[in-house]
mmJSON file of the N, C-alpha and C atoms, coordinates in Angstrom:
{"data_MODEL":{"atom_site":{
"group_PDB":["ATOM","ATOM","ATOM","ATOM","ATOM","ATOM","ATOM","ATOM","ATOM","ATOM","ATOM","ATOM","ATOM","ATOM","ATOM","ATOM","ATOM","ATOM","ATOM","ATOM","ATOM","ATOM","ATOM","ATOM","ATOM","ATOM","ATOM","ATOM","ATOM","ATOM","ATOM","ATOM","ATOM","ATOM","ATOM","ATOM","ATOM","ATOM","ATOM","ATOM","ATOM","ATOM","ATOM","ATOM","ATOM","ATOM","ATOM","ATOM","ATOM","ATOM","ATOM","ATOM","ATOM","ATOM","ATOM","ATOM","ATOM","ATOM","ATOM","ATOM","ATOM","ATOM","ATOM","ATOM","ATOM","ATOM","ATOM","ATOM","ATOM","ATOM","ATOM","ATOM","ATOM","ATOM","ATOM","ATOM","ATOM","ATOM","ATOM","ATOM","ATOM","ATOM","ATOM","ATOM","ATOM","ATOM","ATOM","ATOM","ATOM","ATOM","ATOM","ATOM","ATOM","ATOM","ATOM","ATOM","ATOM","ATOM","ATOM","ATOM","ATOM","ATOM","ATOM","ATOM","ATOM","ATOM","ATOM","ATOM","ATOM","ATOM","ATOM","ATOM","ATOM","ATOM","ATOM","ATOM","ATOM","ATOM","ATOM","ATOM","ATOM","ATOM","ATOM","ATOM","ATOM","ATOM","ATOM","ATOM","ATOM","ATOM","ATOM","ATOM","ATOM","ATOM","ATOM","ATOM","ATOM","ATOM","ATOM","ATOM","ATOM","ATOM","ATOM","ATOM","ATOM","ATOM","ATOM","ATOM","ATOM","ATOM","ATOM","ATOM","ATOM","ATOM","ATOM","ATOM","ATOM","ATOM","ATOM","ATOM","ATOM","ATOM","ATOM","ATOM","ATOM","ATOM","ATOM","ATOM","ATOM","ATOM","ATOM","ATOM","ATOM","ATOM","ATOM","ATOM","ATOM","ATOM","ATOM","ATOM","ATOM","ATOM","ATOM","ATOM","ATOM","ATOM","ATOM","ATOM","ATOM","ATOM","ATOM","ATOM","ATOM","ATOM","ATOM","ATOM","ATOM","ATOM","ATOM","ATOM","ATOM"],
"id":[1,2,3,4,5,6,7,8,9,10,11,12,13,14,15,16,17,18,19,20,21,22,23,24,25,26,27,28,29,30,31,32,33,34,35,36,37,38,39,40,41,42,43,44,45,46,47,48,49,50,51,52,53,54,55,56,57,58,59,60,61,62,63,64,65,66,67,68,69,70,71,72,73,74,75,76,77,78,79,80,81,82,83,84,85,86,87,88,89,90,91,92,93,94,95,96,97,98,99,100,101,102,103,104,105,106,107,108,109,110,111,112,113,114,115,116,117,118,119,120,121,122,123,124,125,126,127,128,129,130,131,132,133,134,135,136,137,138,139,140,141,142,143,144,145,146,147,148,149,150,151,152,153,154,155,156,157,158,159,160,161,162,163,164,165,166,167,168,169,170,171,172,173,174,175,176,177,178,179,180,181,182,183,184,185,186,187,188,189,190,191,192,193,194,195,196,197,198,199,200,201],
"type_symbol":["N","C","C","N","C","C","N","C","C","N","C","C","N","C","C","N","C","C","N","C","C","N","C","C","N","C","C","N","C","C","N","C","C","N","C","C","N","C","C","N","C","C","N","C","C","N","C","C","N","C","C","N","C","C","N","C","C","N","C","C","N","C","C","N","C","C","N","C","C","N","C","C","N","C","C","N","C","C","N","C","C","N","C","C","N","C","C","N","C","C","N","C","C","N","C","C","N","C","C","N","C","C","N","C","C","N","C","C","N","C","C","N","C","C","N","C","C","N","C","C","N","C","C","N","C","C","N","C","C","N","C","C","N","C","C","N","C","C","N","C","C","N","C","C","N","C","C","N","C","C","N","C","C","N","C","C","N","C","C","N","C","C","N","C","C","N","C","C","N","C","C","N","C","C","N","C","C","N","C","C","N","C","C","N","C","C","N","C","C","N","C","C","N","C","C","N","C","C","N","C","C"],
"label_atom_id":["N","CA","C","N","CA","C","N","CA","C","N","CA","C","N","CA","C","N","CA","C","N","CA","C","N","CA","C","N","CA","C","N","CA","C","N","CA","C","N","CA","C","N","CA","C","N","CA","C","N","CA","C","N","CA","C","N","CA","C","N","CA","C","N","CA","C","N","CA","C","N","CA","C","N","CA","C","N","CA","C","N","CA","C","N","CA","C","N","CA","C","N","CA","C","N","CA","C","N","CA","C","N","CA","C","N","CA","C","N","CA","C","N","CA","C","N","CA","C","N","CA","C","N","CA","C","N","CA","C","N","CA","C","N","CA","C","N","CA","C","N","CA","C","N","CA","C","N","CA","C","N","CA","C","N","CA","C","N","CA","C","N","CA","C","N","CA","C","N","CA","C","N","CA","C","N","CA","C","N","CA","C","N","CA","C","N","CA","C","N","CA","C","N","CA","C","N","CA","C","N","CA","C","N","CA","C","N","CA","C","N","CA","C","N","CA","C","N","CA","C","N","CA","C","N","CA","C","N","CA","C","N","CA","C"],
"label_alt_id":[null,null,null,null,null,null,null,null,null,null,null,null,null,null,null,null,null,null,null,null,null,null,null,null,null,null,null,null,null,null,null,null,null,null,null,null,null,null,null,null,null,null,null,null,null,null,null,null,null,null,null,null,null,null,null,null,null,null,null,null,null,null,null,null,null,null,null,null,null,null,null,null,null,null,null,null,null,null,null,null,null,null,null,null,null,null,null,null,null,null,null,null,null,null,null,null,null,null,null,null,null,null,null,null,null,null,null,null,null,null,null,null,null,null,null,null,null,null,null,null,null,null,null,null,null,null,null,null,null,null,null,null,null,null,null,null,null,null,null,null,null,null,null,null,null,null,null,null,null,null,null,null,null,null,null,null,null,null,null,null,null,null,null,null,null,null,null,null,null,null,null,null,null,null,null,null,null,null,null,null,null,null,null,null,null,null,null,null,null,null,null,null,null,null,null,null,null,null,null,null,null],
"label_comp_id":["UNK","UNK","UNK","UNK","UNK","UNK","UNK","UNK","UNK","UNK","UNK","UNK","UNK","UNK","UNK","UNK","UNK","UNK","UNK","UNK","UNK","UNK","UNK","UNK","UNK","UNK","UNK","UNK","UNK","UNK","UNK","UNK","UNK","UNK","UNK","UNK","UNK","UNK","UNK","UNK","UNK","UNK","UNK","UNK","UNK","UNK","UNK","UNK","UNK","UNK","UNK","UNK","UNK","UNK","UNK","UNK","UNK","UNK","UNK","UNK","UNK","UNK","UNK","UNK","UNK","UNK","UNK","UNK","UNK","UNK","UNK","UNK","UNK","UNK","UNK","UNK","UNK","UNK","UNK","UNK","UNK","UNK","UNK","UNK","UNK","UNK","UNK","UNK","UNK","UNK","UNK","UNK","UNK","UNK","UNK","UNK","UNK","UNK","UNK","UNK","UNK","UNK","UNK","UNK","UNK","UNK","UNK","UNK","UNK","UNK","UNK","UNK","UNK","UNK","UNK","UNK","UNK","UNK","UNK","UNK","UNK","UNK","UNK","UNK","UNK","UNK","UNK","UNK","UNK","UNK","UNK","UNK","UNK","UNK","UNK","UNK","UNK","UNK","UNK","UNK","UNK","UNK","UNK","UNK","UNK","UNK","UNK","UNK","UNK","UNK","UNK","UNK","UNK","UNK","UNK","UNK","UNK","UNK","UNK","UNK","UNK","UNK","UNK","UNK","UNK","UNK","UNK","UNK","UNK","UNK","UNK","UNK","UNK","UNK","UNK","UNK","UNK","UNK","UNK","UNK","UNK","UNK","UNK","UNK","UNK","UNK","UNK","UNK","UNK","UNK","UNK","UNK","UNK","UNK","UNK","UNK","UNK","UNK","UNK","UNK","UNK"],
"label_asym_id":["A","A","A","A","A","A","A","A","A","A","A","A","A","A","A","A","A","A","A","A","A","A","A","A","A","A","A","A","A","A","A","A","A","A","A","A","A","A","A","A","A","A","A","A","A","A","A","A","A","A","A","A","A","A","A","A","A","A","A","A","A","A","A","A","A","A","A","A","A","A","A","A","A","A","A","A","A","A","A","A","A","A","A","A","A","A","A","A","A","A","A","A","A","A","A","A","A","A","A","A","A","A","A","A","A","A","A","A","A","A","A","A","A","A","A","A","A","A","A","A","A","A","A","A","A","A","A","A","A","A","A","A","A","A","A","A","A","A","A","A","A","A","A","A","A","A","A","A","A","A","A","A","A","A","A","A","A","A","A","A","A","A","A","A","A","A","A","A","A","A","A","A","A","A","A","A","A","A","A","A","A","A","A","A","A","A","A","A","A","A","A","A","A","A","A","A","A","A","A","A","A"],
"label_entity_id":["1","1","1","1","1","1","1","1","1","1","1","1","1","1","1","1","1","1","1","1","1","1","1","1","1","1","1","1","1","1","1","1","1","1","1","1","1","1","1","1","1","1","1","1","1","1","1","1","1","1","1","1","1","1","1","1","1","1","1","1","1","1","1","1","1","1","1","1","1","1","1","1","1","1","1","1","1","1","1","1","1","1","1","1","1","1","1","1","1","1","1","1","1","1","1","1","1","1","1","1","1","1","1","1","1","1","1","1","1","1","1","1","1","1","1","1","1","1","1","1","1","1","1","1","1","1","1","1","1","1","1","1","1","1","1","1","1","1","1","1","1","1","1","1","1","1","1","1","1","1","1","1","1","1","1","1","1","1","1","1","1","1","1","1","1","1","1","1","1","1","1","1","1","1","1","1","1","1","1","1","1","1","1","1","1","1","1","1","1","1","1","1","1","1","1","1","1","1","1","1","1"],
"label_seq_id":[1,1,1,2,2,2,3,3,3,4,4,4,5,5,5,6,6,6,7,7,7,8,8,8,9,9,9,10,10,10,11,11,11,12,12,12,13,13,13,14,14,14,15,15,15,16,16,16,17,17,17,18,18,18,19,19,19,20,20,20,21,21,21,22,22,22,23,23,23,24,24,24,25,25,25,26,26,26,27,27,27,28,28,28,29,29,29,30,30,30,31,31,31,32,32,32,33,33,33,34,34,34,35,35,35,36,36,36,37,37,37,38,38,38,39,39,39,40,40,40,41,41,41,42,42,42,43,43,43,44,44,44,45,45,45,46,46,46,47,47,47,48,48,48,49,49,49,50,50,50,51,51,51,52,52,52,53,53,53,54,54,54,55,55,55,56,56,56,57,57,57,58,58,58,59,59,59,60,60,60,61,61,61,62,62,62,63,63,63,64,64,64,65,65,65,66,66,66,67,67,67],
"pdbx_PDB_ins_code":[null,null,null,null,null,null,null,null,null,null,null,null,null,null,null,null,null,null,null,null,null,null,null,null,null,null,null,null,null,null,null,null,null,null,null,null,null,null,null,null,null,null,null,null,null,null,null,null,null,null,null,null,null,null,null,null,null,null,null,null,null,null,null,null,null,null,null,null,null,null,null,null,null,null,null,null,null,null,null,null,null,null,null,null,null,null,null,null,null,null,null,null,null,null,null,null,null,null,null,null,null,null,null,null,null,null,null,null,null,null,null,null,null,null,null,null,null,null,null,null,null,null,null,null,null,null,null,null,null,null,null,null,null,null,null,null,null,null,null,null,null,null,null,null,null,null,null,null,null,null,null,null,null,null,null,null,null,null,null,null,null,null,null,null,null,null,null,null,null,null,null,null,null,null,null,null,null,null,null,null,null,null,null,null,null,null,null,null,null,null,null,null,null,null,null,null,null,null,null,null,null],
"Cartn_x":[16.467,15.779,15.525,15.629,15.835,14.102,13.536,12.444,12.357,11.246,11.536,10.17,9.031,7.56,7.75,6.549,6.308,4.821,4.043,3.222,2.06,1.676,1.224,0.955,2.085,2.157,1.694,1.787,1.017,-0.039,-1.06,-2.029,-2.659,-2.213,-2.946,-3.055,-1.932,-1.832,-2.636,-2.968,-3.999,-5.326,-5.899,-7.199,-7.585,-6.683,-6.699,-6.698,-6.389,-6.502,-8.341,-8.409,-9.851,-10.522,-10.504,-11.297,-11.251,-10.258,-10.153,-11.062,-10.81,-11.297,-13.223,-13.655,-14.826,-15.383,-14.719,-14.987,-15.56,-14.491,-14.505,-15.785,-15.963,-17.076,-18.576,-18.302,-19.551,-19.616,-19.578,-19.501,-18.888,-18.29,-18.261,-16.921,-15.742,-15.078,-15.133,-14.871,-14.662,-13.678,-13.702,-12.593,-11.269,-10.421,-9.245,-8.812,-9.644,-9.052,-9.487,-10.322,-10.37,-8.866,-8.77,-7.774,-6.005,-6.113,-4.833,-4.98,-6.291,-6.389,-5.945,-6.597,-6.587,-5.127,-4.337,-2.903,-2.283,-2.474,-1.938,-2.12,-3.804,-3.853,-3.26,-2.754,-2.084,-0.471,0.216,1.022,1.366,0.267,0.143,-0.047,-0.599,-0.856,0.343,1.424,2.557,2.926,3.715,4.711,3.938,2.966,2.812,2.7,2.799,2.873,4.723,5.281,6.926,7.095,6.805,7.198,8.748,8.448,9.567,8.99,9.379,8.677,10.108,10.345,11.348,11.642,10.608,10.085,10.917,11.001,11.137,13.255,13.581,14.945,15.785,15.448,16.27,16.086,15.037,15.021,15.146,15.376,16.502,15.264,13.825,12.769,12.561,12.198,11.868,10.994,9.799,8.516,8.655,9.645,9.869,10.164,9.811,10.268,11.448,12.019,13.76,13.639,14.496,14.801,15.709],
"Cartn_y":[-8.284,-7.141,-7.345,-6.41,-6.323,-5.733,-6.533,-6.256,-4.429,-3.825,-2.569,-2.0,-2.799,-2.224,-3.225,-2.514,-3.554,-3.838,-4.503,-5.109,-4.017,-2.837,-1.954,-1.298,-0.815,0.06,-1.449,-2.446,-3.413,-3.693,-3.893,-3.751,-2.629,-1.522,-0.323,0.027,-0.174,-0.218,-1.291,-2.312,-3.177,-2.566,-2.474,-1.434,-0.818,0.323,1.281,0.469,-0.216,-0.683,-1.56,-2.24,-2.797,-1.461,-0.311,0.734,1.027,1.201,1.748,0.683,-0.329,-1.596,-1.54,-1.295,-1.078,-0.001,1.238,2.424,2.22,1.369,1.566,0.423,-0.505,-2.091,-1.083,-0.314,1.098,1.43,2.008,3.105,4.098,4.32,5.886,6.498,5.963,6.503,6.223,6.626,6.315,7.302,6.482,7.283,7.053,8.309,8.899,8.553,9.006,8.97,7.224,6.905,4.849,4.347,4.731,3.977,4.893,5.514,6.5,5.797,5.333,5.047,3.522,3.123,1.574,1.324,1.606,1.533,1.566,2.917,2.751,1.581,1.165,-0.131,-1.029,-1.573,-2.496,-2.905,-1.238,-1.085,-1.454,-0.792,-0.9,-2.598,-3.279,-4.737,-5.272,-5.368,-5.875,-5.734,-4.187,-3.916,-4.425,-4.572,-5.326,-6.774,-7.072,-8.819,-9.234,-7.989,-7.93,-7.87,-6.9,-6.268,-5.047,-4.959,-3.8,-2.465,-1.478,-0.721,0.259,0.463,1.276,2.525,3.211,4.624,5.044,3.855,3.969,4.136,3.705,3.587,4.575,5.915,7.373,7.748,7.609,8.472,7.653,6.579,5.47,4.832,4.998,4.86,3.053,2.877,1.392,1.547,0.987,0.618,-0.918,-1.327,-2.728,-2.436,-3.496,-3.164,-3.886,-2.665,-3.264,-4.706,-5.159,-6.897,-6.789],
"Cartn_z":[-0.646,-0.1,1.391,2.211,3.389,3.584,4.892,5.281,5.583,5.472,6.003,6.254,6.43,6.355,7.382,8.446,10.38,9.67,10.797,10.822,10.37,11.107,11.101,9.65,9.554,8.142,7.04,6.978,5.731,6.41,7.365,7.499,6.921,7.804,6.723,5.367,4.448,3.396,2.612,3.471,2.673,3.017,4.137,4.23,3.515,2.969,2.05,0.832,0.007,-1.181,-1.009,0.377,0.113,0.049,0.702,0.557,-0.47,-1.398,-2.807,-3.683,-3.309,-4.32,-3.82,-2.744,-2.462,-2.882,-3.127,-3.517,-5.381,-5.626,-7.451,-7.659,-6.926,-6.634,-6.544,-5.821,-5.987,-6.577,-7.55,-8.353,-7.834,-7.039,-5.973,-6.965,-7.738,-8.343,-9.814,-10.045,-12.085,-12.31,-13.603,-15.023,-14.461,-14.391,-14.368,-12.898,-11.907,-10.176,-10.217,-10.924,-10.157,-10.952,-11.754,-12.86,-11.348,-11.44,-10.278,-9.13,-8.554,-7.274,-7.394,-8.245,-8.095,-8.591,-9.555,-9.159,-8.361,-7.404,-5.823,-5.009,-5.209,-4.299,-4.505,-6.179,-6.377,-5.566,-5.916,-5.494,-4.107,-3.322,-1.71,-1.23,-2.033,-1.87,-2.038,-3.524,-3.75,-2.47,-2.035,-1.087,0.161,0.771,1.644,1.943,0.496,0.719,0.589,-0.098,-0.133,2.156,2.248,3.165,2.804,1.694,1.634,0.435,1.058,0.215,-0.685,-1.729,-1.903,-2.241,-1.634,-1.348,-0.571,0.41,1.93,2.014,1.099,1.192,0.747,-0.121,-0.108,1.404,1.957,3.555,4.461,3.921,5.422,6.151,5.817,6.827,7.242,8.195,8.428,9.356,9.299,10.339,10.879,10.816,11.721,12.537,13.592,14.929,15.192,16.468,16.692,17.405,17.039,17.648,18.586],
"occupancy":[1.0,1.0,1.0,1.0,1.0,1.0,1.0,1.0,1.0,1.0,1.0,1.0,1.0,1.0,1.0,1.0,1.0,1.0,1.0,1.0,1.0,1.0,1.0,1.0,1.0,1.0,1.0,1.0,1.0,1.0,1.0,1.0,1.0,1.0,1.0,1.0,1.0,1.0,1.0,1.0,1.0,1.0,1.0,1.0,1.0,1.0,1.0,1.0,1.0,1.0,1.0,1.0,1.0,1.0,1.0,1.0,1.0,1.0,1.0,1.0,1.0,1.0,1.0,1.0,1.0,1.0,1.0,1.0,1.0,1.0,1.0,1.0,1.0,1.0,1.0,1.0,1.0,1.0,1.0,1.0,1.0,1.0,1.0,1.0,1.0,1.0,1.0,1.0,1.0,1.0,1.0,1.0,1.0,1.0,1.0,1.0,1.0,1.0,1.0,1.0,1.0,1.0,1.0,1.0,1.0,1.0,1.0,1.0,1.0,1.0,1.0,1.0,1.0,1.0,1.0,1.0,1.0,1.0,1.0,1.0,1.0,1.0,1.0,1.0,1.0,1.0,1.0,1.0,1.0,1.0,1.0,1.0,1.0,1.0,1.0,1.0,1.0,1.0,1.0,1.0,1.0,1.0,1.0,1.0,1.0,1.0,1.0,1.0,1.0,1.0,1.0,1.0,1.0,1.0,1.0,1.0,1.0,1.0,1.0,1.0,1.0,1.0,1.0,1.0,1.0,1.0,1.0,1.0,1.0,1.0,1.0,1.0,1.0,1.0,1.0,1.0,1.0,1.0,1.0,1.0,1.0,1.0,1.0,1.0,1.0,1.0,1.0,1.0,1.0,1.0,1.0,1.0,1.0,1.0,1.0,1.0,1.0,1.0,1.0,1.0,1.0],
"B_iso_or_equiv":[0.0,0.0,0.0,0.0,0.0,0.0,0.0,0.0,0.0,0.0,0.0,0.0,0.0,0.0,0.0,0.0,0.0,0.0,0.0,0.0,0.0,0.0,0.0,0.0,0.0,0.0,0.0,0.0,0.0,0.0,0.0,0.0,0.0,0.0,0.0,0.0,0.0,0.0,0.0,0.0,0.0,0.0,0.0,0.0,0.0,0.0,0.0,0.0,0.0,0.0,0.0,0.0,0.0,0.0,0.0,0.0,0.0,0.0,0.0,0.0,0.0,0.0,0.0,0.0,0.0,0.0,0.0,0.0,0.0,0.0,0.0,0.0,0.0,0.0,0.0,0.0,0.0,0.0,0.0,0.0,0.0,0.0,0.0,0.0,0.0,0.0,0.0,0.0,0.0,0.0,0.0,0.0,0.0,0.0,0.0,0.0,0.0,0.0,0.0,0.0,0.0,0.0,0.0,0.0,0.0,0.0,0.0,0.0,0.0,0.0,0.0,0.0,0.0,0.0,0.0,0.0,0.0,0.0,0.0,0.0,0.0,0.0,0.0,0.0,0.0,0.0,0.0,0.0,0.0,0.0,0.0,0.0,0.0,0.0,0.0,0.0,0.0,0.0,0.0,0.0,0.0,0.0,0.0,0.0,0.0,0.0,0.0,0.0,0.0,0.0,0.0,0.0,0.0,0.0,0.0,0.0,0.0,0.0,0.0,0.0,0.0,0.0,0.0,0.0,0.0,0.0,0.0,0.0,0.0,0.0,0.0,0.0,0.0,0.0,0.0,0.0,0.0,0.0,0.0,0.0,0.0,0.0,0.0,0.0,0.0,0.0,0.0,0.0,0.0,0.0,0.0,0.0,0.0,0.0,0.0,0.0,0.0,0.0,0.0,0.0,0.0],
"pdbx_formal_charge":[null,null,null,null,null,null,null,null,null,null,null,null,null,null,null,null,null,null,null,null,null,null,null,null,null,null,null,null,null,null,null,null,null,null,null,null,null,null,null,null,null,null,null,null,null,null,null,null,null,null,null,null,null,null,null,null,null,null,null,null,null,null,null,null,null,null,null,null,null,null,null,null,null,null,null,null,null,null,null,null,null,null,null,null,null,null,null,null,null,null,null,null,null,null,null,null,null,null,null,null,null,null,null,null,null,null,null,null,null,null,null,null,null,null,null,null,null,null,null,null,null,null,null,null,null,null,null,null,null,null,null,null,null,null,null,null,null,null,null,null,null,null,null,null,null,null,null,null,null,null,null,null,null,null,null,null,null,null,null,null,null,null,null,null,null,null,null,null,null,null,null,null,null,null,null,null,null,null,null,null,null,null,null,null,null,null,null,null,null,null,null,null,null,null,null,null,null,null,null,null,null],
"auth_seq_id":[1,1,1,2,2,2,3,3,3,4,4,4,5,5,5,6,6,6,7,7,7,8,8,8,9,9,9,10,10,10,11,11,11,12,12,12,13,13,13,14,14,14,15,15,15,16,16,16,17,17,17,18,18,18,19,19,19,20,20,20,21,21,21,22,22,22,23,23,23,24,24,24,25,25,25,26,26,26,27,27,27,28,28,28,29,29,29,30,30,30,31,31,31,32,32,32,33,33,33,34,34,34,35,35,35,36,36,36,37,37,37,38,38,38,39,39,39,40,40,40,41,41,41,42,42,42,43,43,43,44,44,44,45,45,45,46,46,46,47,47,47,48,48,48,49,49,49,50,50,50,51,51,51,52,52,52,53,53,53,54,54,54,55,55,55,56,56,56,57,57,57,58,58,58,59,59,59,60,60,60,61,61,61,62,62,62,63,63,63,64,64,64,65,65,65,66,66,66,67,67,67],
"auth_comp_id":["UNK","UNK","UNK","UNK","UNK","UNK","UNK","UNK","UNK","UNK","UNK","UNK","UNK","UNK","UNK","UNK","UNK","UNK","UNK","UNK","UNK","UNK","UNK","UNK","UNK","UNK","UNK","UNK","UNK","UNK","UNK","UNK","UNK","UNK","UNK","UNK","UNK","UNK","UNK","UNK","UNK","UNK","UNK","UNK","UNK","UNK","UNK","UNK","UNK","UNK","UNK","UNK","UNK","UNK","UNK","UNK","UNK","UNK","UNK","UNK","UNK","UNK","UNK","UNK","UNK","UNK","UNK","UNK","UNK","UNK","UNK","UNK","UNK","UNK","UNK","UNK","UNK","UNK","UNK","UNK","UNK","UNK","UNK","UNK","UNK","UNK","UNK","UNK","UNK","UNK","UNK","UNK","UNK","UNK","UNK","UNK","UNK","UNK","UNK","UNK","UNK","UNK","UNK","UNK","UNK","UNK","UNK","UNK","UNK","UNK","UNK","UNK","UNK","UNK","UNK","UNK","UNK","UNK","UNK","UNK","UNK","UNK","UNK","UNK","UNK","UNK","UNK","UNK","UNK","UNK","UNK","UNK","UNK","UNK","UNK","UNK","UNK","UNK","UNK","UNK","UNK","UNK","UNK","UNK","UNK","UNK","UNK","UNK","UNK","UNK","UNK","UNK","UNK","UNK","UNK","UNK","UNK","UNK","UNK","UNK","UNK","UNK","UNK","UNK","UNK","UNK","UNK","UNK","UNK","UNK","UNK","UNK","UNK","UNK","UNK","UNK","UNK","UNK","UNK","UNK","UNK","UNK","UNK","UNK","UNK","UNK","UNK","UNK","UNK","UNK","UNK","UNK","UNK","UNK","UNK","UNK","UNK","UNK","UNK","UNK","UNK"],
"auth_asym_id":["A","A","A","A","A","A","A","A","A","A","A","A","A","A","A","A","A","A","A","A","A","A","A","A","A","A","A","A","A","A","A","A","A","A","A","A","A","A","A","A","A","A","A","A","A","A","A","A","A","A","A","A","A","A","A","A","A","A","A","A","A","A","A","A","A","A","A","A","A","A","A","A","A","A","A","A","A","A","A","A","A","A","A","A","A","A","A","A","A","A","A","A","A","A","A","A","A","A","A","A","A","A","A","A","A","A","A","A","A","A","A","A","A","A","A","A","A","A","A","A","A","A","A","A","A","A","A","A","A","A","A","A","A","A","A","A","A","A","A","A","A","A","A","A","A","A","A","A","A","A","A","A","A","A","A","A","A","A","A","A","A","A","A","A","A","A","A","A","A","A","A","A","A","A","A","A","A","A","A","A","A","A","A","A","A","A","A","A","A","A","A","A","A","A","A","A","A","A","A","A","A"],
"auth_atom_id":["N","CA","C","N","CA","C","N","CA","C","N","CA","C","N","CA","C","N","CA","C","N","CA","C","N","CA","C","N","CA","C","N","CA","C","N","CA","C","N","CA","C","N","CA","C","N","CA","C","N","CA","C","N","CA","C","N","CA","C","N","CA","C","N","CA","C","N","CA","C","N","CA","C","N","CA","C","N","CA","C","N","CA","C","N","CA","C","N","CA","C","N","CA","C","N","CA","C","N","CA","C","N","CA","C","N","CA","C","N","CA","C","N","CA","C","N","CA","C","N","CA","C","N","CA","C","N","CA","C","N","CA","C","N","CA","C","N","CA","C","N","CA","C","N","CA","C","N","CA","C","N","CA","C","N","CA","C","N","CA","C","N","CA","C","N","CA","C","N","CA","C","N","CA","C","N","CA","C","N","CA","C","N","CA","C","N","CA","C","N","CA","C","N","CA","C","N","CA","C","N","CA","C","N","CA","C","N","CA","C","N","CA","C","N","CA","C","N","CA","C","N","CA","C","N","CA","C","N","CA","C","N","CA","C"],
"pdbx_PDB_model_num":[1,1,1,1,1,1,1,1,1,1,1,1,1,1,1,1,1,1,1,1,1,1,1,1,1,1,1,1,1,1,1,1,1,1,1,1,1,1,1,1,1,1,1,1,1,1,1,1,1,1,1,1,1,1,1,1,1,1,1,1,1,1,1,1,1,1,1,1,1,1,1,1,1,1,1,1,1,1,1,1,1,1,1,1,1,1,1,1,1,1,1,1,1,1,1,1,1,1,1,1,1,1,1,1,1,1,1,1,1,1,1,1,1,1,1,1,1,1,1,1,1,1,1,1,1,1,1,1,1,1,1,1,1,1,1,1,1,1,1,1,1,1,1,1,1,1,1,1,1,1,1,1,1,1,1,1,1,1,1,1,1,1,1,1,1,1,1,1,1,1,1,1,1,1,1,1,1,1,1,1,1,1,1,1,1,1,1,1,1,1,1,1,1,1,1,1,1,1,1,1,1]
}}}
């Protein structure tokens, strides 16, 4: 697998999962949207510790920077 997430886009994507994970640590979500959300974060954590996301590869996208 070819890198295709930059520095940027997995920073943020981890943010967002601690926000999600702080959100559900509150109480602030339950049920149905914590169980939806907190999948996403998982997701968002994998692909940023991959650095490749494969969302990203029908639309050709890459957030690395050119070398």
């Amino acid at each position: 697998m070819v890198r295709n997430m930059g520095v940027v886009d997995r920073v943020l994507r981890v943010l967002v999962a601690i926000v999600v994970a702080a959100l559900y640590v509150s109480g602030q979500i339950t049920g149905i949207a914590a169980a939806v959300l907190g999948l996403i974060a998982v997701v968002f954590v994998v692909t940023s510790a991959m650095g490749f996301c494969p969302a990203y590869l029908p639309f050709k996208i890459s957030t690395c920077s050119k070398k």
